[in-house]
C-alpha positions in Angstrom: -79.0 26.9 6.2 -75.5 26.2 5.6 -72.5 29.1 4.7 -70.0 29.4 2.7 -67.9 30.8 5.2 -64.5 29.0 5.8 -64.1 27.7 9.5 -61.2 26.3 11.2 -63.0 23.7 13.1 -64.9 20.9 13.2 -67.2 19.4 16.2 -66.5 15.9 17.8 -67.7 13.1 16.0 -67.9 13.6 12.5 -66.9 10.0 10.8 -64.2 11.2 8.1 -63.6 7.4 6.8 -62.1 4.3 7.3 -58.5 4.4 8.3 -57.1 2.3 5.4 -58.3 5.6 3.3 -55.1 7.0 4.5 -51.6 4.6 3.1 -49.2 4.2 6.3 -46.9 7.3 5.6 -49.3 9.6 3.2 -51.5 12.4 3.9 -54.9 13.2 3.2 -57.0 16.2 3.0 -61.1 16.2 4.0 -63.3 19.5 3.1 -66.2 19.0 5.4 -69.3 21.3 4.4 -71.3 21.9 7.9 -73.5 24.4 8.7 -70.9 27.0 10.2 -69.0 26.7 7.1 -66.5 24.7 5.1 -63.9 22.9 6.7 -60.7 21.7 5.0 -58.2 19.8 7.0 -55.6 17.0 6.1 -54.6 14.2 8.0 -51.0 12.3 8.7 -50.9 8.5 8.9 -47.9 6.9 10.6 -48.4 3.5 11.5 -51.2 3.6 13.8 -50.9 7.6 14.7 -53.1 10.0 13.0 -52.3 13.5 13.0 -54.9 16.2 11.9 -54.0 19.7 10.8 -56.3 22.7 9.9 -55.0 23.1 6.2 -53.9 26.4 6.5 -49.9 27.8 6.8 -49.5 30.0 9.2 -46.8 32.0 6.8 -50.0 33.6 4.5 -53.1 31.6 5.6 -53.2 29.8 2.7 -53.8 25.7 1.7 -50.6 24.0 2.5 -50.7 21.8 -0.9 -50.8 22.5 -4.5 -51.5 19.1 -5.6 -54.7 17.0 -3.8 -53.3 15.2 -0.9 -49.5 16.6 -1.5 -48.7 17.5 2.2 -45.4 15.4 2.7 -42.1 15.8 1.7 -40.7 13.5 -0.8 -39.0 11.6 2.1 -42.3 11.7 4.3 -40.8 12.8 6.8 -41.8 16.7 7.4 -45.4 18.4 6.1 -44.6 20.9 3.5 -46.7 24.2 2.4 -46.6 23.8 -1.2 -46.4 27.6 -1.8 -43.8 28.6 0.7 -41.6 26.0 1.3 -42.1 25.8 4.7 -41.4 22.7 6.8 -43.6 21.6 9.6 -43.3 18.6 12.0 -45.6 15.7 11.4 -46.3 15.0 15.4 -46.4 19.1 16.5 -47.0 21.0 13.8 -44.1 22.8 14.7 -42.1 24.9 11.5 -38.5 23.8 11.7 -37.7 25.2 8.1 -38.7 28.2 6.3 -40.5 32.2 6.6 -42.6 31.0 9.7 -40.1 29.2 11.7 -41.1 28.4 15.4 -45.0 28.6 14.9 -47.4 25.7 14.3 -49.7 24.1 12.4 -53.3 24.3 13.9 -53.9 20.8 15.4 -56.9 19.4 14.3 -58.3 16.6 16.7 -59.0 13.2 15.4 -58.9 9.5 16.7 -59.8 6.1 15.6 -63.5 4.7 16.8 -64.1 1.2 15.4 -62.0 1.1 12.7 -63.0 4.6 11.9 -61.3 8.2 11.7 -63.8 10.5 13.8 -63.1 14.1 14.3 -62.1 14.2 18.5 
């Protein structure tokens, strides 16, 4: 039986895609149905780092984007909630701009097996 339930992680593991999905400075979100519950998560790509975030602000609790896969700056430089204008650091998470200053992102594990982005 599977819920409807929104989680805020996912197990180790579960093959999200190949990592050309993601363009060297982009984002992208996943929404992973599993039987806890639906996941939704983006991920960074910066040259060969990957950095996964529970898509969720820590301002509200709410999505970070407004547009599908809208999680950067224009620049690319910082993640930005959408709603908020918040301004998060693409390597901690870390809010350097905005109403939640000094709290984080919730870092979402992933890695690259065989060409692959697997949850970690």
């Amino acid at each position: 039986m599977t819920s409807s339930e929104r989680i805020f992680a996912t197990p180790p593991g579960v093959k999200l895609g190949e990592v050309d999905l993601i363009a060297d400075g982009t984002a992208r979100n996943f929404v992973l149905q599993l039987r806890a519950g639906r996941f939704h998560g983006f991920v960074v790509r910066h040259g060969t780092d990957l950095f996964g975030y529970v898509d969720r602000c820590p301002h509200l609790g709410v999505s970070l984007a407004k547009e599908l896969d809208g999680y950067l700056t224009p620049r690319g430089d910082l993640i930005a909630c959408s709603w908020h204008s918040a301004l998060f650091e693409i390597d901690t998470g870390l809010c350097v701009g905005g109403p939640c200053t000094g709290q984080r992102l919730t870092p979402w594990p992933v890695t690259v097996a065989d060409g692959n982005i697997v949850t970690a």
